[in-house]
C-alpha positions in Angstrom: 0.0 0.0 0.0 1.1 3.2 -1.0 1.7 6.1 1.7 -1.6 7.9 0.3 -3.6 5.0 0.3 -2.4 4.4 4.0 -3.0 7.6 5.3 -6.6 7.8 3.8 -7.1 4.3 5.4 -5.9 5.6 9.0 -8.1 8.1 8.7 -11.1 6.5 7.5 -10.4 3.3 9.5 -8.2 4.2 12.6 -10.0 4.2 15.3 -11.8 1.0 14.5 -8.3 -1.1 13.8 -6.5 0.6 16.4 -7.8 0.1 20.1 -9.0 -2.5 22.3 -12.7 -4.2 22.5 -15.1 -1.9 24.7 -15.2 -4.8 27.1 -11.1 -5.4 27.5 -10.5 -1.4 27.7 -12.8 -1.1 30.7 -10.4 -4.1 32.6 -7.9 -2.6 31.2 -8.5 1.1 32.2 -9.5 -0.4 35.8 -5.9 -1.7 36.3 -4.3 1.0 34.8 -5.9 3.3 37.3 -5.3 1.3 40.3 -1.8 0.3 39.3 -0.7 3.9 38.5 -3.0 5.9 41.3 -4.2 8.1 38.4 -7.9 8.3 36.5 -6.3 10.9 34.5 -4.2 8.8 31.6 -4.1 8.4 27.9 -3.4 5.4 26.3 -2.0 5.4 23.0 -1.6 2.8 20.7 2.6 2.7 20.7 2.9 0.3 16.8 6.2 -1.6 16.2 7.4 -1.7 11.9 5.9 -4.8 10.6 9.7 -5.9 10.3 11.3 -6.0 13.4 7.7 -7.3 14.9 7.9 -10.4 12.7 11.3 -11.3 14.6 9.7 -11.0 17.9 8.7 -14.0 19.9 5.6 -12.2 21.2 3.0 -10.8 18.6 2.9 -7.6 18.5 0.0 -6.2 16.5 -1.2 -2.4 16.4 -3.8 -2.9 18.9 -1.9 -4.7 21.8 1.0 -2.5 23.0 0.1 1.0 24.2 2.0 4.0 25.9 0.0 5.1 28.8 0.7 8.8 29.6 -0.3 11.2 32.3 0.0 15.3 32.1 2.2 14.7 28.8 4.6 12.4 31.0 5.0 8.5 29.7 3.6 6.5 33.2 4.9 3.1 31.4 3.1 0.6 28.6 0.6 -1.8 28.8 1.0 -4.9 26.9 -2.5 -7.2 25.7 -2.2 -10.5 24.3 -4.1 -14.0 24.5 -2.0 -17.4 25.6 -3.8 -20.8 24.9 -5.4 -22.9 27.5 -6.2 -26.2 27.3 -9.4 -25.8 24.0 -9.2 -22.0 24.3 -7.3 -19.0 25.0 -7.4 -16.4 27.3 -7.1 -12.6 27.4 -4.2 -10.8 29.4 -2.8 -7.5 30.7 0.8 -6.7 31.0 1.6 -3.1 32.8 5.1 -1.7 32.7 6.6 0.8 34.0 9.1 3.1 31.8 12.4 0.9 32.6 10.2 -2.3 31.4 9.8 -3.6 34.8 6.0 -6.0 35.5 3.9 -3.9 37.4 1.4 -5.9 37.3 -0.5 -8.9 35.5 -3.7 -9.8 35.1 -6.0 -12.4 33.3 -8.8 -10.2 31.7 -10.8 -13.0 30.4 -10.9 -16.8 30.7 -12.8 -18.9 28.5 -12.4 -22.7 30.3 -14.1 -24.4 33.4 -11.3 -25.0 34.6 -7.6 -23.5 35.2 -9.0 -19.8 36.0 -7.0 -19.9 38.9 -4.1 -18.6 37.2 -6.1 -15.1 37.1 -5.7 -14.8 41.1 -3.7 -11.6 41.9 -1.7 -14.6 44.6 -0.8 -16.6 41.5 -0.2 -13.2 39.1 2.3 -11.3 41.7 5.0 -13.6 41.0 5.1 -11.8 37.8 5.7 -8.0 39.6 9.1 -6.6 39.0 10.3 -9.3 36.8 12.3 -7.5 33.9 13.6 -8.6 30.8 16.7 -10.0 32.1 14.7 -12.6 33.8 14.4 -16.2 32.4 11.1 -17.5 34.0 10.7 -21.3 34.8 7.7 -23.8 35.2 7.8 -25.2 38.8 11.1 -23.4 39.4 10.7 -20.0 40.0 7.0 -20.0 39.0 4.4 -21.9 41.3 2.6 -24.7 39.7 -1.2 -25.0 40.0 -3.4 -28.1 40.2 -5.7 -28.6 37.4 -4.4 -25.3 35.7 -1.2 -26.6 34.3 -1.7 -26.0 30.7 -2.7 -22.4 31.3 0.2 -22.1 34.3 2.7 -23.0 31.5 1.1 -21.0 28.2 0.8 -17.6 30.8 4.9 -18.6 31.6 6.3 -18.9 28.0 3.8 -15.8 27.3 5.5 -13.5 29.7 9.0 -15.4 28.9 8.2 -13.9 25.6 7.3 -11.0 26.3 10.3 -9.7 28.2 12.5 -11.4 25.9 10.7 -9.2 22.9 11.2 -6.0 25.7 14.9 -6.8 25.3 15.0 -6.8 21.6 13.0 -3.8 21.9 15.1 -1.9 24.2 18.5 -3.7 22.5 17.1 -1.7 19.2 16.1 1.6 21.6 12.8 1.4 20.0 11.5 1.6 23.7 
């Protein structure tokens, strides 16, 4: 596409390709506000080139990695993804703050009867302050669960990939 035809597209289209479902923002703005102590925050659509986010092990798409700013200040980035469970996948929340450290984690939606345990903020703050120097490990340094061990090990290589795609990121001081 041509840079005419994709600007006329953007404009036409934007707002509809770029942003999250009404019913993941709403999660989404929730945890931003209680993770950051601020109702006053933008959130802004932050889109890697096409060809550096094909060499990422996380997918990075124009609607799942955002900027979130308060008073013209970058607060940190949220990230939002799904990871398969055992005949589904689930929707989750990555917040960051602006040296690419977890914040905070959470499991915005989860589609099977069983497993949703892996959405407890006990389970979820093993995640806080890892960074992307950290190599996270099923049953080493992150706690099994009983009857959740296909999601327990999809949300572990999710966030492995994640902060590995962070370092890239940062290696390339894109972020």
């Amino acid at each position: 596409m041509n840079i005419k035809l994709t600007i006329i597209f953007i404009l036409l289209f934007g707002f509809q390709v770029i942003g999250l479902p009404k019913n993941l923002q709403k999660k989404v703005d929730k945890e931003i506000t209680e993770t950051f102590q601020t109702k006053n925050f933008t959130f802004e659509a932050f889109v890697i080139p096409t060809n550096v986010a094909s060499e990422l092990p996380s997918k990075f798409e124009t609607n799942n990695f955002f900027q979130i700013h308060s008073n013209n200040q970058l607060l940190g980035y949220a990230y939002v993804s799904k990871a398969p469970s055992k005949t589904d996948q689930f929707d989750y929340l990555v917040l960051l703050d602006t040296e690419l450290i977890v914040l905070s984690s959470k499991v915005l939606v989860y589609r099977e009867d069983y497993g949703g345990e892996i959405g407890s903020k006990r389970w979820l703050k093993q995640f806080i302050g890892k960074t992307q120097n950290d190599d996270l490990r099923y049953g080493d340094n992150i706690m099994a669960i009983s009857g959740a061990t296909i999601s327990v090990r999809s949300m572990t290589t999710a966030m492995n990939n994640l902060l590995q795609s962070l370092k890239i990121l940062h290696s390339k001081n894109m972020i």
